[in-house]
C-alpha positions as CSV (number, residue, x, y, z in Angstrom):
1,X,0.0,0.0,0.0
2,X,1.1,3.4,-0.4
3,X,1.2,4.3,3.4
4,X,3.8,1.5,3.5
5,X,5.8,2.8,0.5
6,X,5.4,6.3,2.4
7,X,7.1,5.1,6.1
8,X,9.8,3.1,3.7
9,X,11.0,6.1,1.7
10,X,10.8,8.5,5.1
11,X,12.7,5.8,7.2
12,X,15.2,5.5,3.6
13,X,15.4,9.7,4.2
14,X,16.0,9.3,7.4
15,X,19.1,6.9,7.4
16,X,20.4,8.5,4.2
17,X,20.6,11.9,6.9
18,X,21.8,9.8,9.9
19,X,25.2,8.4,7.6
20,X,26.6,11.6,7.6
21,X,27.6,11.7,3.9
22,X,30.3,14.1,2.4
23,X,28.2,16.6,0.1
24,X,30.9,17.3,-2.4
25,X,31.4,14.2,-3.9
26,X,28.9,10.6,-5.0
27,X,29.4,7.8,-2.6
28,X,29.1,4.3,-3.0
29,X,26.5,2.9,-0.7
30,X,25.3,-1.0,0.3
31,X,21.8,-1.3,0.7
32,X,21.4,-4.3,2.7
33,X,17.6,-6.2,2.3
34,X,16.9,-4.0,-0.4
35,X,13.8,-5.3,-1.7
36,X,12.2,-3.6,-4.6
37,X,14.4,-1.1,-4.5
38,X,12.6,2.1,-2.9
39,X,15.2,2.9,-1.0
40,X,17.7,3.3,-3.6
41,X,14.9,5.4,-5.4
42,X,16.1,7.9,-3.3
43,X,19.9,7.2,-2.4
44,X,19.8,7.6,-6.4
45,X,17.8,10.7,-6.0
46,X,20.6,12.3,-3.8
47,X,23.0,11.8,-7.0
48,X,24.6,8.7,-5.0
49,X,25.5,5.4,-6.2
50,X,24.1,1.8,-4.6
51,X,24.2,-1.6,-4.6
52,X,21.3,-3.8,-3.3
53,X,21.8,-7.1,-1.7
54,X,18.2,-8.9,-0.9
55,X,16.7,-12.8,-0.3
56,X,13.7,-12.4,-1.8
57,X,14.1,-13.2,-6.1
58,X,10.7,-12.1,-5.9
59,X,11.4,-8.6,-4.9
60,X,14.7,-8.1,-7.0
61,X,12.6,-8.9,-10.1
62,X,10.1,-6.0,-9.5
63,X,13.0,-3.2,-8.7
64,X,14.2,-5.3,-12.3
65,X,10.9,-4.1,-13.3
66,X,11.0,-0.9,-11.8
67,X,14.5,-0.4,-13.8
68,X,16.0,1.0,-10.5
69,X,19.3,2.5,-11.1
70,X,21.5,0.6,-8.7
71,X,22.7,-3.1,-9.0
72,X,21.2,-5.8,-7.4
73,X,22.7,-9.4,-5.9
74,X,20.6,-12.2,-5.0
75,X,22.3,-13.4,-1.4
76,X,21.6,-14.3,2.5
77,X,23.4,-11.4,4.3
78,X,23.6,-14.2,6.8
79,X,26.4,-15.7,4.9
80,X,28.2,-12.7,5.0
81,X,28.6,-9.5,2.7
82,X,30.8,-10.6,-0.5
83,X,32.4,-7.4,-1.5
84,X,36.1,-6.3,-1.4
85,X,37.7,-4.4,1.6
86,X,36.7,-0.9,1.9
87,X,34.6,-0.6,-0.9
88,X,31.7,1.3,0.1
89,X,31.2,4.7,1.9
90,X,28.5,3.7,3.7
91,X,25.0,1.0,4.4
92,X,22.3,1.2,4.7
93,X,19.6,-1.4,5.9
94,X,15.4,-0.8,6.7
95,X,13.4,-3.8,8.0
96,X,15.8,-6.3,7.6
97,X,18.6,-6.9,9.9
98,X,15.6,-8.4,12.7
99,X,15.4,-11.4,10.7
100,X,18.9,-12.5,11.4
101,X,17.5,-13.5,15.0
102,X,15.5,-15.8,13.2
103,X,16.5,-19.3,12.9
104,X,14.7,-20.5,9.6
105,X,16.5,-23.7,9.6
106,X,18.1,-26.3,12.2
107,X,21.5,-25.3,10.9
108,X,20.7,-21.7,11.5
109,X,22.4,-19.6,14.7
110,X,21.3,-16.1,14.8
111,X,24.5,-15.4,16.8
112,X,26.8,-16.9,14.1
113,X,24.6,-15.3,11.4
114,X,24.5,-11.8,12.7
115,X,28.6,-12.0,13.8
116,X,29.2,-12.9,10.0
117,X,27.0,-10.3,8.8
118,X,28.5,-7.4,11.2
119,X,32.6,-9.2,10.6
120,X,32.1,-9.1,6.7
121,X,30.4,-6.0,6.4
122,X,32.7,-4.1,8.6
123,X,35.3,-5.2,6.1
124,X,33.5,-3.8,2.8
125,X,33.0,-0.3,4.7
126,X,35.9,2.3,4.0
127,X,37.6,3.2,6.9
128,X,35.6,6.6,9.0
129,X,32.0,5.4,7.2
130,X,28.9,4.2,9.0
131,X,26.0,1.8,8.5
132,X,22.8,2.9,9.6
133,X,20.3,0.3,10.0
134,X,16.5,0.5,10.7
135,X,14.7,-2.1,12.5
136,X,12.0,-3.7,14.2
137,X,13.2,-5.3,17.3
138,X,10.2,-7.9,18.8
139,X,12.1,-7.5,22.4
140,X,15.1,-5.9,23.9
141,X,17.1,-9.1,23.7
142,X,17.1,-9.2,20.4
143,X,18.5,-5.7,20.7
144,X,21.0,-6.5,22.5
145,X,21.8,-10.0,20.9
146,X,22.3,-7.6,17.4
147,X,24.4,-4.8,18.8
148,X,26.6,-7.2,20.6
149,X,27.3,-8.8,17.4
150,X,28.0,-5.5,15.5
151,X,30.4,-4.6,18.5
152,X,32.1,-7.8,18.4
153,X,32.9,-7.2,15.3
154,X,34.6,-3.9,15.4
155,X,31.5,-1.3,15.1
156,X,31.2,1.8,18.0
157,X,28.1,3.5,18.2
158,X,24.5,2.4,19.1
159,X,21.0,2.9,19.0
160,X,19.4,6.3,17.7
161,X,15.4,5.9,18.8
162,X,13.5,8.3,16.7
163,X,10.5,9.6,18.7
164,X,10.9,7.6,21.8
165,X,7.4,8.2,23.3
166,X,5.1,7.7,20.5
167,X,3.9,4.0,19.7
168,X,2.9,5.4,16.0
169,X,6.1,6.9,15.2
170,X,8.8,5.1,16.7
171,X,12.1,3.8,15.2
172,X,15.5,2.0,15.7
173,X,18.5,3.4,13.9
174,X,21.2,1.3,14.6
175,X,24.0,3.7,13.7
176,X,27.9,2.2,13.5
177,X,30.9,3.7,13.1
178,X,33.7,2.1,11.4
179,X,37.4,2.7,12.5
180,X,36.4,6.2,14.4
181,X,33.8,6.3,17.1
182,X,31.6,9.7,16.2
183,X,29.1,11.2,18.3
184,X,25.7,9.6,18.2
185,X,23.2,11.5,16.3
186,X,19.9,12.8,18.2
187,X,17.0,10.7,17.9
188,X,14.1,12.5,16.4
189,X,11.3,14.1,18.8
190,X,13.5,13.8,22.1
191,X,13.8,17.3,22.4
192,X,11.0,17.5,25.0
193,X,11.1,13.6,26.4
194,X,12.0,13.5,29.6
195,X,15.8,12.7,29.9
196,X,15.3,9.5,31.6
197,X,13.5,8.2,28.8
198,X,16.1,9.4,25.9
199,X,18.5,6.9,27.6
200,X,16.3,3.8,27.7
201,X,13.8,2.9,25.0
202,X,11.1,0.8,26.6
203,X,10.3,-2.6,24.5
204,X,6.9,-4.4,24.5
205,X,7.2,-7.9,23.2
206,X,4.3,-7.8,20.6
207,X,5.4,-7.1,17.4
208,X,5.5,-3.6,16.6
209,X,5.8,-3.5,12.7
210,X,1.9,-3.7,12.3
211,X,1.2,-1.2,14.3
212,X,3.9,1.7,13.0
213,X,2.0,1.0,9.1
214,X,-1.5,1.8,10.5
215,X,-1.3,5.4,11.9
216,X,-0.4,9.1,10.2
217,X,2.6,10.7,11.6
218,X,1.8,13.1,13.9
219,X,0.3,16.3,13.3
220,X,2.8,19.2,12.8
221,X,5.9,16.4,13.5
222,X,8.7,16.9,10.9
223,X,7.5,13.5,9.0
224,X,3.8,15.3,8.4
225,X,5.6,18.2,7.4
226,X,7.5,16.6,5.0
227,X,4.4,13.9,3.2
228,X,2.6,18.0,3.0
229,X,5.7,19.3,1.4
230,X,5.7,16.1,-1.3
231,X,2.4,16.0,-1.8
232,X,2.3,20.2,-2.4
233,X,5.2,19.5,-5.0
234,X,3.2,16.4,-7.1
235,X,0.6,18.9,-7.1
236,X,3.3,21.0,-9.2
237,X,3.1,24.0,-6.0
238,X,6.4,26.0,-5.2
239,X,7.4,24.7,-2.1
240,X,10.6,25.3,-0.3
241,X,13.4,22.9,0.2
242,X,13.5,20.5,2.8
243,X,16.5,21.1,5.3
244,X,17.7,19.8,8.4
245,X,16.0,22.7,9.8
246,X,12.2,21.6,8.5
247,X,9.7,20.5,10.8
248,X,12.4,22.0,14.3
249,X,11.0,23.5,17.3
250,X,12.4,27.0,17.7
251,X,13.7,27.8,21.1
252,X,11.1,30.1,23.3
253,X,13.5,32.6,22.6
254,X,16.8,33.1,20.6
């Protein structure tokens, strides 16, 4: 449905923003679970290059079909990521890395699976890049059963939690640093949560991916600003460009 397509392009946006990219130059970026391609609709968009790894042959043959611009591989991230050292300037992953705590077959250990995902991709990032990964954790051990893999393997950094207080609107970034530790980005919408709450994201155990694919962003968040903004411009309106500035609170007084 198009809300979905919506929430997938917005979350794309969002870890596109959270990488940190250079402006003055294309970089070459690994889309891991790529599906049918929306996400590297926009890392194309942004004048960048991609590659899209994903399980599903179904989905590769409709971003085939969609004639996306990047270049797709059939493969199991699981097995690991099978690109030279250093090659890409960052990664980026929505809805995808969860399923790695899955074990679809008797042979399958999440742990090993996730370790030689995190150890191989580590490798294929240039040294000083990031991978940014969205996800739906079903409970905070899988959380912490994924980032202990990824720091096993070499990444710093952790978990950006995009509007911590809202069941509708929020998300998991998983945001790694390769070879430099950076400063954590802000989550989204924790200007005004309470500081306890910035520093522990509260899980329930249901499964939240149902949920986040029913309701509209929030009225007069950034995200509703935005879908108004895209929707004026299909309409062919002038509309000013987004920044990182759209959608902020301004102080009560400067």
């Amino acid at each position: 449905s198009s809300r979905v397509v919506e929430i997938q392009s917005q979350m794309s946006e969002r870890a596109v923003e959270l990488l940190g990219l250079p402006e003055d130059r294309p970089c070459l970026l690994l889309d891991v679970g790529c599906g049918s391609g929306l996400s590297g609709d926009y890392i194309s968009d942004e004048g960048h290059y991609w590659i899209g790894m994903d399980i599903s042959p179904a989905m590769l043959d409709v971003a085939v079909e969609r004639e996306v611009e990047g270049d797709l591989l059939l493969a199991d991230v699981g097995h690991g990521i099978p690109f030279r050292p250093g090659m890409f300037d960052g990664c980026i992953s929505i809805s995808a890395v969860q399923w790695l705590c899955n074990a679809d077959k008797k042979s399958h250990s999440p742990p090993k699976r996730l370790y030689r995902f995190f150890s191989t991709l580590y490798t294929a990032l240039a040294r000083g890049s990031r991978a940014v990964l969205q996800l739906y954790p079903e409970n905070s051990e899988q959380l912490e059963l994924i980032t202990a893999q990824a720091m096993r393997a070499g990444f710093t950094g952790g978990m950006v939690v995009d509007y911590p207080n809202s069941a509708k609107a929020k998300k998991f970034f998983l945001c790694l640093f390769v070879g430099t530790s950076g400063t954590l980005p802000k989550g989204l919408g924790t200007e005004c949560a309470d500081r306890e709450e910035m520093h522990q994201a509260k899980f329930t155990n249901e499964r939240t991916r149902f949920r986040n694919t029913k309701g509209k962003s929030v009225k007069k968040s950034r995200d509703w600003i935005l879908e108004k903004k895209e929707r004026r411009r299909r309409q062919g309106k002038e509309v000013r460009a987004d920044t990182k500035y759209t959608g902020r609170k301004r102080r009560p007084r400067f």
